[in-house]
N, C-alpha and C positions, 0 to 999 in steps of 0.2 A: 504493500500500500504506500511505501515511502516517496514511489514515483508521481503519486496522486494526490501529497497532501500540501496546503497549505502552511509553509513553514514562516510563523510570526518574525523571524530574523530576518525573512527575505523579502519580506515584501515594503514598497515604498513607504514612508511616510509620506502622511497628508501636511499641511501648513501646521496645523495644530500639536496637539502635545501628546497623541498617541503615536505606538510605535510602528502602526499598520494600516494599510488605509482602509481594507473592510473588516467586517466578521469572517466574511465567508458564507454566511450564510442568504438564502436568496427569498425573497417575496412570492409565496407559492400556496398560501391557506386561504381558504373560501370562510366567509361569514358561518356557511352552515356546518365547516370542519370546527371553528371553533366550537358552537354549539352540543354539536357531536363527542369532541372532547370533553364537553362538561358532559355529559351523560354518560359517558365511561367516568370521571373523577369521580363523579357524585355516590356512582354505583350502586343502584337501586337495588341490585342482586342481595345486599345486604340488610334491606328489607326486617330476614328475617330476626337480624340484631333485633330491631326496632321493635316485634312484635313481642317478642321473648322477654324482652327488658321491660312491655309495659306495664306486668305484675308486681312493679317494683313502685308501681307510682298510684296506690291507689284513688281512684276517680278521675286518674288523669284520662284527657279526651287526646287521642292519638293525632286525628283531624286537624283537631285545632293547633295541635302545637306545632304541626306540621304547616299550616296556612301559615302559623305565627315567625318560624324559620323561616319560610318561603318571602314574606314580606320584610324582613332584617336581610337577608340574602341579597334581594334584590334590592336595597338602597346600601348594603356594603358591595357589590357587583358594578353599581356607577361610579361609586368611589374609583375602583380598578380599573373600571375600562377608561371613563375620562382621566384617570393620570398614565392610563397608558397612550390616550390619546397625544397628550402633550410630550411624553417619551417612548415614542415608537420603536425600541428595540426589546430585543431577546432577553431575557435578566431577571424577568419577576418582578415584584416590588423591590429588589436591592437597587434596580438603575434607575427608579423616582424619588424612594427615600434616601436615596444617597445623593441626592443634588437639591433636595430641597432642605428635608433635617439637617443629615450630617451624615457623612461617609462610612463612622461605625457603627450607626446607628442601622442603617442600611444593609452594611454586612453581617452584624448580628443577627438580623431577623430575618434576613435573607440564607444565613448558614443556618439556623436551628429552623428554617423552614426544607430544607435541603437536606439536611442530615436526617429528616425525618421521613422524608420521603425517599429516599434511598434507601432505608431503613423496612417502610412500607414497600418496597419495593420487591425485596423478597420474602415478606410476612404476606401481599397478597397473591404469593405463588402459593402459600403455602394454603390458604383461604380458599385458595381454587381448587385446591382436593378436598376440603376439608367440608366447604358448605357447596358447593357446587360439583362435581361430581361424583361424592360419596352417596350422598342423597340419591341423586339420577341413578346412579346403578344399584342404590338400595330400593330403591321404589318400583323399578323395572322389575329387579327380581322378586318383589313382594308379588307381581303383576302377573309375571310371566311364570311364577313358581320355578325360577333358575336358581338353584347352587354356587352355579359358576358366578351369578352376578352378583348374588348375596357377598361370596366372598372377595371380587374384588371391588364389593363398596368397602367391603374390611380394610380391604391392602391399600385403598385412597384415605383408609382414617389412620392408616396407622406410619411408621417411621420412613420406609422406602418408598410408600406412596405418596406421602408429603411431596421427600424429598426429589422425588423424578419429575413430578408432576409442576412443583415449582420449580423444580432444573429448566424442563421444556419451556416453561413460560417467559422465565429470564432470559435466556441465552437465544428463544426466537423473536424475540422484543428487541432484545442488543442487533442481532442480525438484523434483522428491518429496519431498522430505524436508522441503522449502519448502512444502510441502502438509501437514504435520503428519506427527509421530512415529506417531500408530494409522495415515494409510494406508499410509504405510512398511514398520512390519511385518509388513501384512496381507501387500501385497508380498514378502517375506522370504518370509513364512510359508508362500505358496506354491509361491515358488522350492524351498525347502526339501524340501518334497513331489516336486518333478518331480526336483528332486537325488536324493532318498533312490528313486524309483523307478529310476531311470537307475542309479543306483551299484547296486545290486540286480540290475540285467541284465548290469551288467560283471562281477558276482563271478560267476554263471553262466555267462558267456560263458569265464572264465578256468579257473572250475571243469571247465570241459568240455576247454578244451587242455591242463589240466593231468593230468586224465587219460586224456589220448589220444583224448578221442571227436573233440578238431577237431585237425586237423594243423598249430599252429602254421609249423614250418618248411618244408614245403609249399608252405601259404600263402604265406608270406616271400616264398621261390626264387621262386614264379610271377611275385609283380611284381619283383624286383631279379633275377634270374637263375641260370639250374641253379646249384649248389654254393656261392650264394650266402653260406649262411647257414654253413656250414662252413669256408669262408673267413675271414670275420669273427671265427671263435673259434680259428680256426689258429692252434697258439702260445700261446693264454693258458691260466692255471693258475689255479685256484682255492687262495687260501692259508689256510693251517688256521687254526682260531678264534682268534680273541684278545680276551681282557679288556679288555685295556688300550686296545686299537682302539674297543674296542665302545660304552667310556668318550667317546673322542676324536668317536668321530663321532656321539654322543648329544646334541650340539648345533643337529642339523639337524633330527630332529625335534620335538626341543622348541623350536625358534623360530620353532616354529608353533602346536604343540598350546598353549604358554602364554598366548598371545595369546587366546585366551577369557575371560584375565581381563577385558578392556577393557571389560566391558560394566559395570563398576561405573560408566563414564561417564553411566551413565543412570540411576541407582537411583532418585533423584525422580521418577521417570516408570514406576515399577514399583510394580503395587498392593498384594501383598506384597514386599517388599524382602528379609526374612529366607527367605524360602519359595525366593521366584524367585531368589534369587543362588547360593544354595546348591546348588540342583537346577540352574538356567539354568547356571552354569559349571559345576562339577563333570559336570555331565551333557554338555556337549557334549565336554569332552577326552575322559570317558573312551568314548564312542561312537567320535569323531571317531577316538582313540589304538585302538579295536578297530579300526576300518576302514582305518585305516594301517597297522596289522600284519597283515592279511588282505591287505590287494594285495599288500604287499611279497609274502607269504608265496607264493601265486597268481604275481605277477609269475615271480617267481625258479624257480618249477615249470613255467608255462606258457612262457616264453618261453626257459629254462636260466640259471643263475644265469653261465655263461661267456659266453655276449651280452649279459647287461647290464651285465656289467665290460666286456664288449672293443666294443661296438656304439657307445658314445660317440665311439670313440679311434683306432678302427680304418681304415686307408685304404683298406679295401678294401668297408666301408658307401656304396653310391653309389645310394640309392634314390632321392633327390631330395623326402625329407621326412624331416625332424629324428628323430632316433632315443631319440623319448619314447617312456615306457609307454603314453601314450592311445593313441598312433597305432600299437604292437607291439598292443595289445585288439582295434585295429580290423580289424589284416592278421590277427589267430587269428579273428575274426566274419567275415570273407571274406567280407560282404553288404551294403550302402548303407544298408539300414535298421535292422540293428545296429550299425554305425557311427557314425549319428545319434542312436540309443536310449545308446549307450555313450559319445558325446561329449556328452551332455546333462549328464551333473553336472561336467564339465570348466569348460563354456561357463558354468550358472549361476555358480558358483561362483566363478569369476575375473571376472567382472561384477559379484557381488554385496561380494565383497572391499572394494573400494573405497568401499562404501557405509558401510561398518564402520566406515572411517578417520574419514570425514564427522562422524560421530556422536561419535565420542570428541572430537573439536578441537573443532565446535563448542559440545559442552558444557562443557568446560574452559575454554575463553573465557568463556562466561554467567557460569562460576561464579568467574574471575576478576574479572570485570566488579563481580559483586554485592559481594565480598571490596575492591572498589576498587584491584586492581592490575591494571587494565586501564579501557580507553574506558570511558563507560556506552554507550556506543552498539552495543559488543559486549554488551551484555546487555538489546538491546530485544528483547520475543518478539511476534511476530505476535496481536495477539486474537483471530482466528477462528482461524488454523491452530495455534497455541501452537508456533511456532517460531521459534529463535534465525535470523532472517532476515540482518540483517549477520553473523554469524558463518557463516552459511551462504556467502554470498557474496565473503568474504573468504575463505576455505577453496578456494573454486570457481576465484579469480583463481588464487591461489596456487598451486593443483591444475597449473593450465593454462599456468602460467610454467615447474614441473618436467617437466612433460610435452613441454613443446616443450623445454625444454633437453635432455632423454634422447632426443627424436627429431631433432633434425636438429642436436648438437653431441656431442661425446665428452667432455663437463667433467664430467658426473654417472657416468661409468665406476668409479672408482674409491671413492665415495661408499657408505657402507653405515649405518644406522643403529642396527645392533641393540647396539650397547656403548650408545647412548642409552635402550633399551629394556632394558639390563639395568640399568643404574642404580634406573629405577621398581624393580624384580622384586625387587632387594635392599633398595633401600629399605624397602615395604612387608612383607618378611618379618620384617626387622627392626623395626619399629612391631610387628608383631603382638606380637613376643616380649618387647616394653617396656610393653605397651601395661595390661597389669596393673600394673606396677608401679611408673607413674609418672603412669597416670590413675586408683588406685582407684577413686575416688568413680564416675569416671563406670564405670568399669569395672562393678562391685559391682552396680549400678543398671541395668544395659544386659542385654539380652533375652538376650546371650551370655557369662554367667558363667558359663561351664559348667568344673568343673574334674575333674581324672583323681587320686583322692587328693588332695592341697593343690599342685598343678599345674596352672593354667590350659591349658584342649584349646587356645586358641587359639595360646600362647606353645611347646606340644607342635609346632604345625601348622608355626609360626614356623621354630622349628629346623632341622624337616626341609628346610622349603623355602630357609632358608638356605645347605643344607649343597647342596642341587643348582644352585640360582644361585651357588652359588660358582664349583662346577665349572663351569657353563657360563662363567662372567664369565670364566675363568683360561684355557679353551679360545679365547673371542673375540678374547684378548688376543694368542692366539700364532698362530694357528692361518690359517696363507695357503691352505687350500684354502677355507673359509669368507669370506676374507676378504684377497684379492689383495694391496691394496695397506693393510699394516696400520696406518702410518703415516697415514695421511690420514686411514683413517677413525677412529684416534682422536685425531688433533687438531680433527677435526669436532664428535667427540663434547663433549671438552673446552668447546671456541667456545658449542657451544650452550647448555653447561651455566652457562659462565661468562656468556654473556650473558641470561639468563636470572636469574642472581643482582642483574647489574646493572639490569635492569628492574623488578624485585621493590622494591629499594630506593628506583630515582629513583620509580617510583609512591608510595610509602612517603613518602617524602620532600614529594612535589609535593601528596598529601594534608592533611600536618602543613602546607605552607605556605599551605592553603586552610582552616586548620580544623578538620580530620577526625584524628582519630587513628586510623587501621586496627585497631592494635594489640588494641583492644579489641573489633572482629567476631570477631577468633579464640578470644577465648573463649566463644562461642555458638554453635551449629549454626547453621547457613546458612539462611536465607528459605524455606520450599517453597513 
């Protein structure tokens, strides 16, 4: 590949204070690849988190807190795309907040946003065997009365099945994407299609149990046994609404639905940038946020909202496959072929996850590279394919050291990363809402001066979204049904934030000892 890549030593400088004149990377993503990518981040397939967890929140309303993420979502999502609008490169939020805050402020949130998702990177290899095809081949073989499939839903729960099955994930992710950003999301763009047909046959299929044309419980009893299904809700009660619940567990789907914003990782690579961020995120929460209030809603009808509180927890559930919603769609579709139609956006989807992670690290890398607090050799891009090739590869090892640690040790048990992922969420809400007032010039001059009376829309957008990352930040902080062991994971969080600051600097540092002063790329937009 050596003949093919962009080497940061060799190529021109511009007049200015970088040492390259591009990225390397080229404008090639559609408005609807953005979007598409937030519907992989967001990753509905996990779903069945959300329903599992809602026992935890008595009288909380699923719905609603999901509407309630959906609307925080979408006023932190303007945030993002209009300050991606005014820095139209590849980077994330490290190449906005690093030119308006302050440069380590930038890197910081920008590193423990990236180390987490690398992280996730091969934790949802390991997700994809673990809720997505253990289930499929447990529920076939419930269906089909196979052996053979029975046990290898086994061998996808267990050590080698993790570990292959997130091998493949990683290392065909790296490869593709290692092939350039355009066949990537053509890729995507497809999945996305078979996704959206697939979800389409489940809301039908749910449609139909929930009002009586297919006999969910029936179906149930037939494979787990007469009174099976009555059993299981023996005893439990449904507790009346609550606010304050509804508040509490509006965390679970917003740390999903938010994660659409990631795709500001690529904005260099987006040929409207104003156009596609705005429509590309916005647009996928609030689909994604309808399609998650439609299952819940379906779920809780077709299946009875007292088995999916008591079905988790219950000892008297002995079906011999996990007691998700995919696999409850597939016993109300009672047929192999609606099964596989109905497990289709489960499978994309938790396959394509991962891919998402890929993209934001190693564009955060390039664009630390270019900024010079990191290797240059993280910011060499492929000449044919216009790919960050060691950042991809570095991503890949990384991938493949968490993945084998979550499959054959119990160290990554306790590990969660979203207090790192809220740090970004606040950070950049709060940039939006400074961002008039301490960048005029550039503000005034940038394509999103848009103001409500003598109120910046963006610094309006700012607010609101600060006031719901608050609430989530103050939920992740206490909250042990999100977050088991809470302790760990925020001294984790901490560690990476704080080493993160001390990277920022010794690069800083190791610069000025070479020569360079950094200091002075951040007051310029970034290379495209």
């Amino acid at each position: 590949m050596s003949d093919e890549t962009v080497s940061t030593a060799s190529m021109p400088a511009p007049a200015g204070v970088f040492t390259r004149a591009s990225s390397g990377l080229v404008r090639q993503v559609k408005a609807e690849d953005v979007m598409f990518y937030g519907w992989q981040q967001i990753a509905l397939s996990y779903v069945i988190f959300i329903v599992i967890a809602w026992n935890a929140y008595p009288g909380a309303s699923m719905e609603w807190a999901t509407i309630l993420s959906t609307i925080g979502g979408v006023a932190m999502g303007v945030c993002y795309a209009l300050l991606a609008a005014v820095y139209p490169r590849s980077g994330g939020e490290y190449v906005f907040i690093s030119r308006i805050i302050h440069p380590a402020v930038g890197f910081v949130v920008s590193f423990s946003f990236t180390f987490w998702q690398m992280f996730y990177y091969g934790i949802n290899g390991a997700f994809f065997a673990i809720y997505a095809l253990a289930p499929f081949f447990g529920v076939l073989g419930l269906q089909t009365h196979s052996t053979g499939l029975l046990h290898l839903s086994t061998w996808f729960s267990g050590h080698w099945g993790i570990f292959i099955a997130g091998s493949f994930m990683i290392i065909f992710f790296a490869w593709l994407q290692g092939r350039g950003a355009g066949r990537y999301f053509r890729w995507q763009r497809y999945a996305s299609y078979i996704a959206a047909v697939s979800l389409i046959i489940t809301v039908i299929v749910l449609i139909l149990a929930a009002t009586g044309a297919i006999d969910f419980k029936s179906n149930f009893d037939h494979l787990a046994g007469s009174g099976a299904y009555n059993q299981i809700i023996a005893g439990s009660h449904l507790a009346s609404g609550s606010v304050s619940e509804t508040v509490k567990f509006m965390i679970w789907p917003a740390f999903s639905i938010w994660f659409a914003v990631a795709s500001v990782s690529f904005s260099g690579e987006i040929k409207n940038v104003q156009r596609g961020q705005l429509i590309g995120i916005n647009g996928a929460m609030i689909t994604m946020g309808v399609a998650m209030t439609l299952l819940m809603f379906l779920y809780r009808k077709a299946f009875g909202s007292l088995f999916l509180l008591a079905s988790s927890s219950s000892p008297h559930y002995k079906l011999g496959v996990p007691p998700y919603v995919n696999v409850f769609t597939a016993i109300a579709g009672n047929n192999v072929l609606l099964t596989i139609l109905t497990f289709g956006w489960v499978l994309v989807i938790a396959f394509f996850v991962g891919a998402t992670t890929l993209i934001y690290s190693t564009r955060a890398m390039l664009a630390w590279s270019i900024d010079g607090v990191a290797p240059e050799k993280l910011g060499d891009v492929n000449e044919r394919y216009h790919s960050p090739h060691w950042a991809i590869l570095i991503s890949a090892v990384l991938g493949e050291i968490w993945l084998g640690l979550f499959a054959f040790t119990s160290l990554l048990g306790p590990i969660s990363g979203f207090l790192g992922f809220t740090l970004s969420f606040l950070a950049v809400s709060i940039t939006a809402i400074l961002f008039p007032f301490i960048k005029r010039e550039a503000f005034e001059n940038s394509p999103v001066a848009w103001r409500l009376g003598r109120v910046p829309v963006i610094s309006i957008f700012g607010v609101v979204a600060v006031v719901f990352v608050a609430v989530g930040a103050a939920r992740i902080l206490v909250d042990k049904s999100y977050t088991p062991n809470l302790a760990f994971a925020d001294i984790g969080a901490a560690s990476v934030a704080v080493a993160g600051l001390i990277v920022f600097y010794a690069f800083r540092a190791y610069r000025r000892s070479r020569g360079t002063d950094i200091d002075k790329r951040y007051q310029e937009i970034p290379i495209e």
